[in-house]
ZADO-1210 file (C-alpha; in nm, 4 decimals, padded with zeros to 6 digits):
<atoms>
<atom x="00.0000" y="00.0000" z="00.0000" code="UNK" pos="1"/>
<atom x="00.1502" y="00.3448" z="-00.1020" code="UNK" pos="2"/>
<atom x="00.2480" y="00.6031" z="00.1549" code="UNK" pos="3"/>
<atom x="00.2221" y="00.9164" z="00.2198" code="UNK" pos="4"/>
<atom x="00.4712" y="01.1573" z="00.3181" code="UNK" pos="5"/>
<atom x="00.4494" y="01.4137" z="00.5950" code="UNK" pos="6"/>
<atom x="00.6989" y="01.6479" z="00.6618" code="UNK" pos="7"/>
<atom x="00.8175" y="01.6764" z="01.0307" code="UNK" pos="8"/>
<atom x="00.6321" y="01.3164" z="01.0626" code="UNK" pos="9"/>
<atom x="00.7715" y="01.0145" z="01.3166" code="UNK" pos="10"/>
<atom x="01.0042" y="00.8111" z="01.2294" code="UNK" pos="11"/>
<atom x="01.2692" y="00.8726" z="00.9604" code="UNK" pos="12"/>
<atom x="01.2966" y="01.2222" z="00.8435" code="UNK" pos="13"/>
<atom x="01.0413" y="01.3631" z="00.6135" code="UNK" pos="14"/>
<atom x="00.7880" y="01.0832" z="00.8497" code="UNK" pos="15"/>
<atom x="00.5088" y="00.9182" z="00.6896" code="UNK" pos="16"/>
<atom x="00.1723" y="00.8435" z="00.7813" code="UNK" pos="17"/>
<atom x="-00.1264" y="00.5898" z="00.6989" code="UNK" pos="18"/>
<atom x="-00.3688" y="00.7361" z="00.4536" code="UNK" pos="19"/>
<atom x="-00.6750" y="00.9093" z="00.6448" code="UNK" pos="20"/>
<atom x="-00.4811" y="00.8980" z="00.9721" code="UNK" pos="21"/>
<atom x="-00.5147" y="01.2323" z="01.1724" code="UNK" pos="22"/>
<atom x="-00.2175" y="01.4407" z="01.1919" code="UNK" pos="23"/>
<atom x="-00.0609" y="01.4382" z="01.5174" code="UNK" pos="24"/>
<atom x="00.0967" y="01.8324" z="01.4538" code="UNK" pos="25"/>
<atom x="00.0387" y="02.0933" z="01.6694" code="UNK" pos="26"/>
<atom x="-00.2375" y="02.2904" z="01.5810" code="UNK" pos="27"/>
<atom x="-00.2350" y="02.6404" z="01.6119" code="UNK" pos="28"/>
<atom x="-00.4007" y="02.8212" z="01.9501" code="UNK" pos="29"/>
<atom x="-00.7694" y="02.9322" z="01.9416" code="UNK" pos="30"/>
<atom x="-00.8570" y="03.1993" z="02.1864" code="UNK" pos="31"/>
<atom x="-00.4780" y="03.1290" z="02.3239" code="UNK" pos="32"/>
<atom x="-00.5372" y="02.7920" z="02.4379" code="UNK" pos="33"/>
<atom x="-00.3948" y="02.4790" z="02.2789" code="UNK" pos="34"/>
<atom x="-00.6221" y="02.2816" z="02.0573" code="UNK" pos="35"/>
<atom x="-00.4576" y="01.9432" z="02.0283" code="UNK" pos="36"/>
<atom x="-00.6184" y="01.7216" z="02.2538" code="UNK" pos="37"/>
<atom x="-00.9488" y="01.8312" z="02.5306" code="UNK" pos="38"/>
<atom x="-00.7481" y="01.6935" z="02.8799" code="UNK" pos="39"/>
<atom x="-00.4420" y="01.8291" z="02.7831" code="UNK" pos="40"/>
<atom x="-00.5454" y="02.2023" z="02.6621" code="UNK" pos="41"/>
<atom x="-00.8124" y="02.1779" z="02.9753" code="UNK" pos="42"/>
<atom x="-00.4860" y="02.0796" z="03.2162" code="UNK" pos="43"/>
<atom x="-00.2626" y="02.3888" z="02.9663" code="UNK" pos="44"/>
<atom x="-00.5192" y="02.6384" z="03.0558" code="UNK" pos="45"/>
<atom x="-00.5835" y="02.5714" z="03.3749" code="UNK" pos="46"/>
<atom x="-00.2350" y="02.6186" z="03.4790" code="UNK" pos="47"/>
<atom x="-00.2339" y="02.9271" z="03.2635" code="UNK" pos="48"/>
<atom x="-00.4726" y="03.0526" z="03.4881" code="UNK" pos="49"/>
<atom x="-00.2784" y="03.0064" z="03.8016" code="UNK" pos="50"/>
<atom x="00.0479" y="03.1804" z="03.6574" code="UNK" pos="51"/>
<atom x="-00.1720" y="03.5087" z="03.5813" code="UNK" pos="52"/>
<atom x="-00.2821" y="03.4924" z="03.9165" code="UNK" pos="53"/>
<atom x="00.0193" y="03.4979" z="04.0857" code="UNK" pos="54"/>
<atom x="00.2506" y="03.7266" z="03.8050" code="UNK" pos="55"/>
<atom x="-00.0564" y="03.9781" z="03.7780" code="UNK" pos="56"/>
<atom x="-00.0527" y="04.2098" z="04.0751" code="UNK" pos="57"/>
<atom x="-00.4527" y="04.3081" z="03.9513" code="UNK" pos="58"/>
<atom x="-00.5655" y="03.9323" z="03.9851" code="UNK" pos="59"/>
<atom x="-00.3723" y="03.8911" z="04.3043" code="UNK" pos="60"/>
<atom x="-00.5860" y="04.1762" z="04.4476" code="UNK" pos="61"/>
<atom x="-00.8752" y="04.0226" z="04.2871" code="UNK" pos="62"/>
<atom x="-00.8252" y="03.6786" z="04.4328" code="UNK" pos="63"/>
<atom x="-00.7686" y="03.7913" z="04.7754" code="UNK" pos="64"/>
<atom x="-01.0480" y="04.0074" z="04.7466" code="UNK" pos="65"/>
<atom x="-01.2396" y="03.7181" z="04.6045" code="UNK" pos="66"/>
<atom x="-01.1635" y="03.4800" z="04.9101" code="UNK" pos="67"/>
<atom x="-01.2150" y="03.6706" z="05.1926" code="UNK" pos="68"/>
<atom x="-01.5811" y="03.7785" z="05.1209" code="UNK" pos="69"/>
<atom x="-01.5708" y="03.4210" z="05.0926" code="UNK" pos="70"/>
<atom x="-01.4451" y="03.3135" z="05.3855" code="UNK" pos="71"/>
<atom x="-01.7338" y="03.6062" z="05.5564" code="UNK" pos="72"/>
<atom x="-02.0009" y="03.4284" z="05.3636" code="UNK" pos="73"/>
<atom x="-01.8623" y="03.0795" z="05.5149" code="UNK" pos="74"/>
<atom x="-01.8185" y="03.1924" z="05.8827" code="UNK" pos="75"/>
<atom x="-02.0463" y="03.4891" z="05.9851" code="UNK" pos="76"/>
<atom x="-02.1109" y="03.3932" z="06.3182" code="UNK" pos="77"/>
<atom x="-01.7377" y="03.4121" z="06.4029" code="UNK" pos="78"/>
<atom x="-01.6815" y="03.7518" z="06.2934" code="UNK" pos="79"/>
<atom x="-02.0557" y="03.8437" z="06.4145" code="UNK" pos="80"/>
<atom x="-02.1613" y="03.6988" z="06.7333" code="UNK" pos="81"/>
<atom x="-02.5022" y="03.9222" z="06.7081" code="UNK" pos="82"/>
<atom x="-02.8016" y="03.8651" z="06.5480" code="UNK" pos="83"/>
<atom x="-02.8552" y="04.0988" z="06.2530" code="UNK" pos="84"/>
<atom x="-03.2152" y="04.1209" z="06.2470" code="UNK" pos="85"/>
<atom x="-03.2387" y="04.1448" z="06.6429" code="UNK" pos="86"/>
<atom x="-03.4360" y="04.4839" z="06.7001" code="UNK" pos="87"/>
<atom x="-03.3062" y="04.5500" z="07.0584" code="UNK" pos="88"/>
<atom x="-03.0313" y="04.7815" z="07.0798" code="UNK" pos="89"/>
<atom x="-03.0670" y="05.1795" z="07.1282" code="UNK" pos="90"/>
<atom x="-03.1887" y="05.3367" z="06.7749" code="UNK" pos="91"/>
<atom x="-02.9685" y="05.4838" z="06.6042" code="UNK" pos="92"/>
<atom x="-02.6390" y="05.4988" z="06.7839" code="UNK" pos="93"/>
<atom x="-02.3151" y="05.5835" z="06.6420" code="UNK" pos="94"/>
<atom x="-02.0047" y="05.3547" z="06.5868" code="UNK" pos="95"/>
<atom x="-01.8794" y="05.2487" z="06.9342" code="UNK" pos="96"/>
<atom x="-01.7020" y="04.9335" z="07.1146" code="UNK" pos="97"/>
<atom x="-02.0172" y="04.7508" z="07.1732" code="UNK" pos="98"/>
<atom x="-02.1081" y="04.8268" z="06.8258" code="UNK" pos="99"/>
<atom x="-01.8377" y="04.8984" z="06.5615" code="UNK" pos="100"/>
<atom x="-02.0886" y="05.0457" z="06.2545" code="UNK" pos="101"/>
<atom x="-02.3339" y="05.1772" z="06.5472" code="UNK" pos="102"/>
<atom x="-02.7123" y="05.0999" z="06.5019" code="UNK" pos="103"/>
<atom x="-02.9820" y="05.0871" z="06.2499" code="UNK" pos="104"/>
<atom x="-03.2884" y="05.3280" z="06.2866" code="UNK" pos="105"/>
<atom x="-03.4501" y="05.0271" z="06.4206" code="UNK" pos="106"/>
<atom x="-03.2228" y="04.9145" z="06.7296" code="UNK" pos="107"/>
<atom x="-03.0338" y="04.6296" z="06.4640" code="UNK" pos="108"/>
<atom x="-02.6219" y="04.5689" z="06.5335" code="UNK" pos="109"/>
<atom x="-02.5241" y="04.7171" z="06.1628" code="UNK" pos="110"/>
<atom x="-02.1994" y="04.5418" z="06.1424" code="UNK" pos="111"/>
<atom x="-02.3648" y="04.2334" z="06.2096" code="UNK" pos="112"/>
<atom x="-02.6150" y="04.3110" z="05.9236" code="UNK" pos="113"/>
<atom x="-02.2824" y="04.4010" z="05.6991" code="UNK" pos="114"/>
<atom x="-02.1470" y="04.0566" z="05.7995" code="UNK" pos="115"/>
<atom x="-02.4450" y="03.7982" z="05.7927" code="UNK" pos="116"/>
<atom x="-02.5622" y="04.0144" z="05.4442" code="UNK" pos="117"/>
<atom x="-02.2610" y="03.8891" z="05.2562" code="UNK" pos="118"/>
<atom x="-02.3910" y="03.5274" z="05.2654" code="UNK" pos="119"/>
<atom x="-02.7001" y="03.5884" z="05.0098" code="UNK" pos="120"/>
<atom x="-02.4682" y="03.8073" z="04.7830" code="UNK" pos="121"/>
<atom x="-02.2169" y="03.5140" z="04.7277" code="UNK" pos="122"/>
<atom x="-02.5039" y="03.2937" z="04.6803" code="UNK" pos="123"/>
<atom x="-02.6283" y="03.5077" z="04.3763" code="UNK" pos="124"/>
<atom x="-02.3317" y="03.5785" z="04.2199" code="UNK" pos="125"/>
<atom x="-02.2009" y="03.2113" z="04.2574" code="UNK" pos="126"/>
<atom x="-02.5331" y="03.0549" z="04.1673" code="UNK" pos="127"/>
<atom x="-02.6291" y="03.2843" z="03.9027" code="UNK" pos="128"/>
<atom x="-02.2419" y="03.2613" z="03.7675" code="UNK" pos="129"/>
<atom x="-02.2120" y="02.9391" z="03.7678" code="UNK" pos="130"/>
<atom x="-02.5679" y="02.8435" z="03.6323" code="UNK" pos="131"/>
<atom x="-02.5585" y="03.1265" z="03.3012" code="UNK" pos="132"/>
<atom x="-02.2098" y="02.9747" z="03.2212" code="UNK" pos="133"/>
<atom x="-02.3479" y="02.5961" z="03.2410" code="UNK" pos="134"/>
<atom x="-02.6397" y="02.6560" z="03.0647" code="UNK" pos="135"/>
<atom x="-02.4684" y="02.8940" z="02.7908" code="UNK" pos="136"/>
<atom x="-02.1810" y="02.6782" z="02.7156" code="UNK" pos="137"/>
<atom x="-02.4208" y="02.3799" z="02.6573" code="UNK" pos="138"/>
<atom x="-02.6458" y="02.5555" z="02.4483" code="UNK" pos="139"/>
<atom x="-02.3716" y="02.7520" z="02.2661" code="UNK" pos="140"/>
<atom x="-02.1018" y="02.4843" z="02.2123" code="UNK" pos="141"/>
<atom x="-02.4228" y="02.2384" z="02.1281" code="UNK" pos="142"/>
<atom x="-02.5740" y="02.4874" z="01.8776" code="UNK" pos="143"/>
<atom x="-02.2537" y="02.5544" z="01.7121" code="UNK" pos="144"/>
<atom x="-02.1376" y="02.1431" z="01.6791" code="UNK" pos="145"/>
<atom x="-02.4828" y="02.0405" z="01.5671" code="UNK" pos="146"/>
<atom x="-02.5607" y="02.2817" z="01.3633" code="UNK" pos="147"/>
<atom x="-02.8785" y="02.2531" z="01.1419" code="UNK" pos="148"/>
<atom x="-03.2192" y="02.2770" z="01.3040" code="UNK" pos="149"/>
<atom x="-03.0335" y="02.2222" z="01.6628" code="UNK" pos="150"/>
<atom x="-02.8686" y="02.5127" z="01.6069" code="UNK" pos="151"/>
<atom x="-03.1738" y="02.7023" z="01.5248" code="UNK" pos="152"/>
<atom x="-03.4009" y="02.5690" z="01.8246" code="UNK" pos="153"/>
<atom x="-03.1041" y="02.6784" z="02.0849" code="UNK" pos="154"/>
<atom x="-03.0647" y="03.0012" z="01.9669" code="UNK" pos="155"/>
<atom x="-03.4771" y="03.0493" z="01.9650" code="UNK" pos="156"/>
<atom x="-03.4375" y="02.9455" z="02.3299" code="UNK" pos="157"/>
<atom x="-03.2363" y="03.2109" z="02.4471" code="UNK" pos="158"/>
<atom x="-03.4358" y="03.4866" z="02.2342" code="UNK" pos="159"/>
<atom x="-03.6970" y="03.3403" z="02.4401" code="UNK" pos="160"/>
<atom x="-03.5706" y="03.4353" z="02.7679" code="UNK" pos="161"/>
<atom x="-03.5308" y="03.7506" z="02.6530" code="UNK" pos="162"/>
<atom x="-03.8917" y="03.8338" z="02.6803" code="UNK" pos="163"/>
<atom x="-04.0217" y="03.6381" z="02.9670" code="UNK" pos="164"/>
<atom x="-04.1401" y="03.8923" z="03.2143" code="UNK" pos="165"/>
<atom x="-04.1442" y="03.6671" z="03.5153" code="UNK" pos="166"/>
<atom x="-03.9192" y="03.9010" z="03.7160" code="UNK" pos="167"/>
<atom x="-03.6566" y="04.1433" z="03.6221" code="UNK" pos="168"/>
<atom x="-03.3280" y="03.9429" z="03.7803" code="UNK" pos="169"/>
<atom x="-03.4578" y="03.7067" z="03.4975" code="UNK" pos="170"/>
<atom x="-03.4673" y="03.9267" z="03.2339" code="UNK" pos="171"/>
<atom x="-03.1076" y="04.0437" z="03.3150" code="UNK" pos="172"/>
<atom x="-03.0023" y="03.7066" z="03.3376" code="UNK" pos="173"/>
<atom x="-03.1502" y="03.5752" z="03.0233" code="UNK" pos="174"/>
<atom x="-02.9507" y="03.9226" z="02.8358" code="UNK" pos="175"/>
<atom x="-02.6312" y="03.7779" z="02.9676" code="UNK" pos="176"/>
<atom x="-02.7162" y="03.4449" z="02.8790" code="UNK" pos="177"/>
<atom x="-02.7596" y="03.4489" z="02.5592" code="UNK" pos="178"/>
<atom x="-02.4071" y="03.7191" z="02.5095" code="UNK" pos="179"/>
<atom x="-02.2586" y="03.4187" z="02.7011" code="UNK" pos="180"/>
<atom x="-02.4032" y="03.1480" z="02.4813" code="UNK" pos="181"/>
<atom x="-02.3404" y="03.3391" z="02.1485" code="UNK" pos="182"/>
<atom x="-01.9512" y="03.4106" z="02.2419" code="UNK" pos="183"/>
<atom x="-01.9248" y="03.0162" z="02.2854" code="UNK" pos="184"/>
<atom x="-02.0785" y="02.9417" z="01.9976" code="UNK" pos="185"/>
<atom x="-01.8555" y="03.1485" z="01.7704" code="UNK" pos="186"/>
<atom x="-01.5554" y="02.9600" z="01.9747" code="UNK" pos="187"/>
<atom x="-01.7016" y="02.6218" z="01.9000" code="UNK" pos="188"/>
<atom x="-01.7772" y="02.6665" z="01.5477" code="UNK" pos="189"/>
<atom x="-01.3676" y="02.8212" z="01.5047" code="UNK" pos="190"/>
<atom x="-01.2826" y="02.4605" z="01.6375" code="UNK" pos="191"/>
<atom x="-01.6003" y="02.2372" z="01.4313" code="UNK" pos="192"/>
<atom x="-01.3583" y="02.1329" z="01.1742" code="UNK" pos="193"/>
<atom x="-01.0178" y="02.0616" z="01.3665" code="UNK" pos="194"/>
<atom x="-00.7774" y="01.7785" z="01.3060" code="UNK" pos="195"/>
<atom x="-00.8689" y="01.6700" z="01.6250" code="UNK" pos="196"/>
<atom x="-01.2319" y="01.7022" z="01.6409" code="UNK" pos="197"/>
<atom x="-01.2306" y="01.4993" z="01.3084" code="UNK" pos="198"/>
<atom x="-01.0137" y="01.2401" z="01.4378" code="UNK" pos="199"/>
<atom x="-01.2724" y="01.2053" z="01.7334" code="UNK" pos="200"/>
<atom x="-01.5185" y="01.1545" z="01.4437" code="UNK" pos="201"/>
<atom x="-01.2972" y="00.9076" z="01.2602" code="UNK" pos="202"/>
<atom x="-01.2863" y="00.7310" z="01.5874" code="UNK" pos="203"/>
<atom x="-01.6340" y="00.7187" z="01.6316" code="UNK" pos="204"/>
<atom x="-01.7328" y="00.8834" z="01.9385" code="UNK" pos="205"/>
<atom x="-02.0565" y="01.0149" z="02.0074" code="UNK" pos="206"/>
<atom x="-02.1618" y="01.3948" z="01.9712" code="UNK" pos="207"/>
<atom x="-02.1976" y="01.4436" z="02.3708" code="UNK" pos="208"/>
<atom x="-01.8663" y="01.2863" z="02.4112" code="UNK" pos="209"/>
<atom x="-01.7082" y="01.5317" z="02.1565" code="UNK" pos="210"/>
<atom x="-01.8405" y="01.8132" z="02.3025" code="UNK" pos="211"/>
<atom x="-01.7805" y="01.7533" z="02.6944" code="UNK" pos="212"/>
<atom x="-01.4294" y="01.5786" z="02.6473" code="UNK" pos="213"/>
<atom x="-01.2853" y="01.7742" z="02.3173" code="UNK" pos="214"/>
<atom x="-01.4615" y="02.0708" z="02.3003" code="UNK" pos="215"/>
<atom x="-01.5576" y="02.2347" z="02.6179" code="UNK" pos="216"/>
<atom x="-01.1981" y="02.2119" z="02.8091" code="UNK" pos="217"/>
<atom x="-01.0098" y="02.3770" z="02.5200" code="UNK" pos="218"/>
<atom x="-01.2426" y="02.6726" z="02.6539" code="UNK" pos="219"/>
<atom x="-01.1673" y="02.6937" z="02.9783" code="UNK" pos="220"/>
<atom x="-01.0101" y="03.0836" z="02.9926" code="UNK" pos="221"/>
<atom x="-01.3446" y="03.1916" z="02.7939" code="UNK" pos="222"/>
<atom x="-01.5676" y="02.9825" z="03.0194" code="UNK" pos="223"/>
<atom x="-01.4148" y="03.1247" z="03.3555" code="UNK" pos="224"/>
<atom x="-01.4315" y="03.4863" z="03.2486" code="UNK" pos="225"/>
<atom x="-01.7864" y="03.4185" z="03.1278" code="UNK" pos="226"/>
<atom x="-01.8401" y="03.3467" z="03.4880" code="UNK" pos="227"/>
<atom x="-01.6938" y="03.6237" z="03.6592" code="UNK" pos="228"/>
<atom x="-01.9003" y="03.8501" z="03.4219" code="UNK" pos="229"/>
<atom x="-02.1929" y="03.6818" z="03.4583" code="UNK" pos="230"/>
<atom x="-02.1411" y="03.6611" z="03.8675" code="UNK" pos="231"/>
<atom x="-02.0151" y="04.0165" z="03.8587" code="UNK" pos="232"/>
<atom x="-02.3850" y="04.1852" z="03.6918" code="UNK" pos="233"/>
<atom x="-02.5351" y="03.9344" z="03.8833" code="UNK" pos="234"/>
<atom x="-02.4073" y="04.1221" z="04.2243" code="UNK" pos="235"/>
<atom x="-02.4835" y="04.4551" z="04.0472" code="UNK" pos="236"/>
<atom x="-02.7917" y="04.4070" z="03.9266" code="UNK" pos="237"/>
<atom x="-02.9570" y="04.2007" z="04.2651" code="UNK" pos="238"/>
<atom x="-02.8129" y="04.4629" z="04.4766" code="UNK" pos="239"/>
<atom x="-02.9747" y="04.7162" z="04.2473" code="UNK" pos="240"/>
<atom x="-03.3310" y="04.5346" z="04.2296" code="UNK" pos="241"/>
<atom x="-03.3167" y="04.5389" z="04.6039" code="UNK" pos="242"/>
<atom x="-03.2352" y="04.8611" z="04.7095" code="UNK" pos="243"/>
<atom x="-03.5309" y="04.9578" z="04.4560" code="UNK" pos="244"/>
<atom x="-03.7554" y="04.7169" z="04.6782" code="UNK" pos="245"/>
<atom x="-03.7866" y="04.4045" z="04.4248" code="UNK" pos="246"/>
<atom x="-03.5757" y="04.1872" z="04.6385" code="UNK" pos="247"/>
<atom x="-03.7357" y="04.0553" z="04.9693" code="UNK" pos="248"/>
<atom x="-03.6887" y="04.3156" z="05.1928" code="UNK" pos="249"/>
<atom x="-03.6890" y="04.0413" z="05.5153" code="UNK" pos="250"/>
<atom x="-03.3826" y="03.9182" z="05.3437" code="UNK" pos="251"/>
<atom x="-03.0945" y="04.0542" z="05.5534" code="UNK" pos="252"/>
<atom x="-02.8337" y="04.1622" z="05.2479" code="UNK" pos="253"/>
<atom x="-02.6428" y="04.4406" z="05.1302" code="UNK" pos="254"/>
<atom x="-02.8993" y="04.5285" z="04.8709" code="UNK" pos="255"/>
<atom x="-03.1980" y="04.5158" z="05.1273" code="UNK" pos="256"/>
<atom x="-02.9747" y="04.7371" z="05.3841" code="UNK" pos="257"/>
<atom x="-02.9437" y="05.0369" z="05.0983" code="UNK" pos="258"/>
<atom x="-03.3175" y="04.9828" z="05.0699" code="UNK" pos="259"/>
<atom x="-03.4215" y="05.0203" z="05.4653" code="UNK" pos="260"/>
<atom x="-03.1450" y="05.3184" z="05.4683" code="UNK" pos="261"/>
<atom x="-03.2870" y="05.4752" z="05.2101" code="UNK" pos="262"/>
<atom x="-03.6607" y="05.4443" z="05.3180" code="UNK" pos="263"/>
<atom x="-03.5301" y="05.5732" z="05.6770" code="UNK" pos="264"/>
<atom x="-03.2888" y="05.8975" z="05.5702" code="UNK" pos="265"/>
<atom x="-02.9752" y="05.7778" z="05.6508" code="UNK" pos="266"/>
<atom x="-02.7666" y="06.0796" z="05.5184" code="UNK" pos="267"/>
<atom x="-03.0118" y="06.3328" z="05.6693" code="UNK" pos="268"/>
<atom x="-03.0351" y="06.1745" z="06.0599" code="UNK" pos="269"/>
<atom x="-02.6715" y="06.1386" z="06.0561" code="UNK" pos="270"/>
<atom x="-02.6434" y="05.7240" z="05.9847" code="UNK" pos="271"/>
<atom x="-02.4311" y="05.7787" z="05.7027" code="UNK" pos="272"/>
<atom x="-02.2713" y="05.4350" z="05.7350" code="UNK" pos="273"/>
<atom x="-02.6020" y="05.2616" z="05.6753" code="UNK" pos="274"/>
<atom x="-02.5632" y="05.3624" z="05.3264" code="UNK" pos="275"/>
<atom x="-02.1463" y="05.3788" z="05.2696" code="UNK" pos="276"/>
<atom x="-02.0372" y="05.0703" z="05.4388" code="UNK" pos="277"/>
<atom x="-02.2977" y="04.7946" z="05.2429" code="UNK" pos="278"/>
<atom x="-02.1911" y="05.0315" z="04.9144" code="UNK" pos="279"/>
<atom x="-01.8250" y="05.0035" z="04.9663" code="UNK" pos="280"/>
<atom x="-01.9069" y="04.6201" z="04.9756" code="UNK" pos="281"/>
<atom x="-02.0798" y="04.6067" z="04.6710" code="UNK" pos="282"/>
<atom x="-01.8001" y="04.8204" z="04.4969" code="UNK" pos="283"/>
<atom x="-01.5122" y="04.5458" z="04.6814" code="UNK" pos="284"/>
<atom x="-01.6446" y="04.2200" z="04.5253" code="UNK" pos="285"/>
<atom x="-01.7476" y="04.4168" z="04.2229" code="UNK" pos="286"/>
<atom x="-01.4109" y="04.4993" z="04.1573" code="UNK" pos="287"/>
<atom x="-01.2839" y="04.1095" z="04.2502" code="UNK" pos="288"/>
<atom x="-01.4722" y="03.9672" z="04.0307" code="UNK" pos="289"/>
<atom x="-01.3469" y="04.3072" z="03.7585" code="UNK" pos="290"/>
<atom x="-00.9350" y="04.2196" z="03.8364" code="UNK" pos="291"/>
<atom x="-00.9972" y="03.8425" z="03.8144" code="UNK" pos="292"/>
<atom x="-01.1411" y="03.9279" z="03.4892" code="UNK" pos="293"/>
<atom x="-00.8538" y="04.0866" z="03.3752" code="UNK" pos="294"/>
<atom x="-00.6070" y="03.8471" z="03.3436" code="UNK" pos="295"/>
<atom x="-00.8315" y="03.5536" z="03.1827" code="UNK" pos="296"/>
<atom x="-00.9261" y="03.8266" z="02.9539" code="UNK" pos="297"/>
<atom x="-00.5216" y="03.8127" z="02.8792" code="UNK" pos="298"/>
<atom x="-00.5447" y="03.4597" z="02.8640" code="UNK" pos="299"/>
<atom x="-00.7917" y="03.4105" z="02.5576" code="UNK" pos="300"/>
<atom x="-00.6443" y="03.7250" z="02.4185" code="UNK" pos="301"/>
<atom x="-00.2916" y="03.6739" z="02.3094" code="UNK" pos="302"/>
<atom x="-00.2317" y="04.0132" z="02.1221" code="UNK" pos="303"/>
<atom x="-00.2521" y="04.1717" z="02.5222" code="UNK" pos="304"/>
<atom x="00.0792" y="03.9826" z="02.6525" code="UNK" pos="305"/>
<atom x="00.3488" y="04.0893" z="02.3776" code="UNK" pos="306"/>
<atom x="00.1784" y="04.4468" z="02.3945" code="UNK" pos="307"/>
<atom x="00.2668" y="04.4491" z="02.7788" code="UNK" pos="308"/>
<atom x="00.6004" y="04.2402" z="02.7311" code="UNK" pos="309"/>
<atom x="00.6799" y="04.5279" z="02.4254" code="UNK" pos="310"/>
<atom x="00.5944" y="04.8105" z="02.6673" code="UNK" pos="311"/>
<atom x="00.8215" y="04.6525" z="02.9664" code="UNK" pos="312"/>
<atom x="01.0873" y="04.6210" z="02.7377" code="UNK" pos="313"/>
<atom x="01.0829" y="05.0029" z="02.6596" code="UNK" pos="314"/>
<atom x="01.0412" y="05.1573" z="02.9726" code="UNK" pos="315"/>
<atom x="01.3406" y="04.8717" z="03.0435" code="UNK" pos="316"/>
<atom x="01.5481" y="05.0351" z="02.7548" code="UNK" pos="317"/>
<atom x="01.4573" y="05.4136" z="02.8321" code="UNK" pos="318"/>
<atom x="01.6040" y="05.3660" z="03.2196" code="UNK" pos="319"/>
</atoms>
């Protein structure tokens, strides 16, 4: 049986290859990941991740940021021994020992409030992060491998959510949703026709398979900084629809703090801290979630890292 000759192949120099065997080259990087195998550009990426975390003086901030609202969310009752929606403390008392933000209008420990509220923040912007990223990157990556009518009935599905009225955190969601699912889907159909994706074929394996094992991990910078967006409007948007009185106002969080504040004058009966502290906490894990974003934005954009390297260089050169 003739062979074929490819350059650079195994073997003797100038290699050669079966007919219709899939070349084992390196393919070039889409989105600045590695594209020649799922596990190993999911395993590549990941530890991408970790070395802009650590050389990246923005998504060091970020992290740390990032894990100790966490760490409040998992322990309040060891930073906050009182109970936040306990109405029996003098109204309206300044910042003392006994109480370090001083008092709500209505006798409530306001650092307690502060502390306890960041629970059901992190629980919306993790929830709502994590679920808009599942659910877009299975309808995206799905529409865009499929194609056809599959790729029609997805898309229709998150038009749909556009213009379900249930509740305006859904709305918001669904608008984020489908950018999500419609930046995956442009990323899946750069990679449809890949060596690798047709050797899968070739091999036989099953559509799900492709997608979950080949696809999805080569996307792993685009699929973590679809999260952080997603959980960074998400914290935005809640707090927003709460302090506006959409939220449950029995809910003790930072949104639903801004909310009584508001309703009770805080600036003009001198409880400015009702208002700036739960504010200044909004702004905090906003911004996390902002410098985290930054450097897996660097990761699925190349171009960004020889700009920076080019720039070091010359303020290198000019000293």
């Amino acid at each position: 049986m003739a062979m074929l000759r490819t350059p650079g192949g195994p073997g003797v120099p100038g290699g050669t290859s079966e007919p219709g065997q899939a070349s084992a080259l390196a393919l070039a990087p889409v989105g600045g990941l590695p594209t020649v195998g799922g596990g190993i550009a999911g395993a590549r990426s990941l530890r991408r991740m970790a070395r802009a975390i650590t050389s990246n003086r923005k998504a060091t901030a970020g992290t740390v940021l990032l894990v100790f609202f966490i760490l409040v969310a998992a322990f309040p009752g060891v930073i906050a021994r009182d109970n936040p929606n306990a109405e029996i403390y003098p109204r309206g008392v300044g910042p003392s020992l006994g109480h370090l933000l001083g008092t709500t209008a209505f006798g409530q420990d306001m650092f307690a409030q502060v502390v306890w509220g960041t629970r059901p923040v992190m629980l919306i912007a993790f929830g709502v992060g994590i679920g808009a990223t599942v659910i877009a990157m299975l309808i995206g990556v799905a529409a865009a491998y499929l194609g056809g009518a599959w790729d029609g009935v997805l898309n229709t599905i998150t038009d749909v959510l556009l213009v379900i009225p249930l509740f305006p955190l859904l709305i918001i969601i669904g608008s984020y949703l489908h950018y999500t699912a419609r930046q995956l889907r442009a990323q899946a159909l750069s990679l449809r026709n890949r060596d690798f994706l047709e050797a899968a074929r070739v091999r036989g394996e099953r559509s799900l398979y492709i997608i979950v094992v080949e696809i999805i991990p080569t996307m792993t910078s685009l699929l973590v900084a679809s999260f952080l967006t997603n959980a960074l409007y998400a914290v935005l948007f809640s707090s927003s629809l709460q302090f506006i009185g959409l939220g449950d106002p029995n809910v003790t969080s930072w949104g639903t703090m801004l909310y009584w504040a508001e309703n009770n004058e805080a600036f003009q009966t001198g409880l400015a801290q009702w208002i700036i502290v739960p504010g200044l906490c909004i702004v905090a894990l906003g911004a996390a979630f902002a410098l985290l974003n930054y450097a897996f934005d660097e990761i699925g954009n190349p171009a960004l890292r020889p700009v920076r390297s080019m720039r070091g260089n010359r303020v290198k050169r000019a000293g």
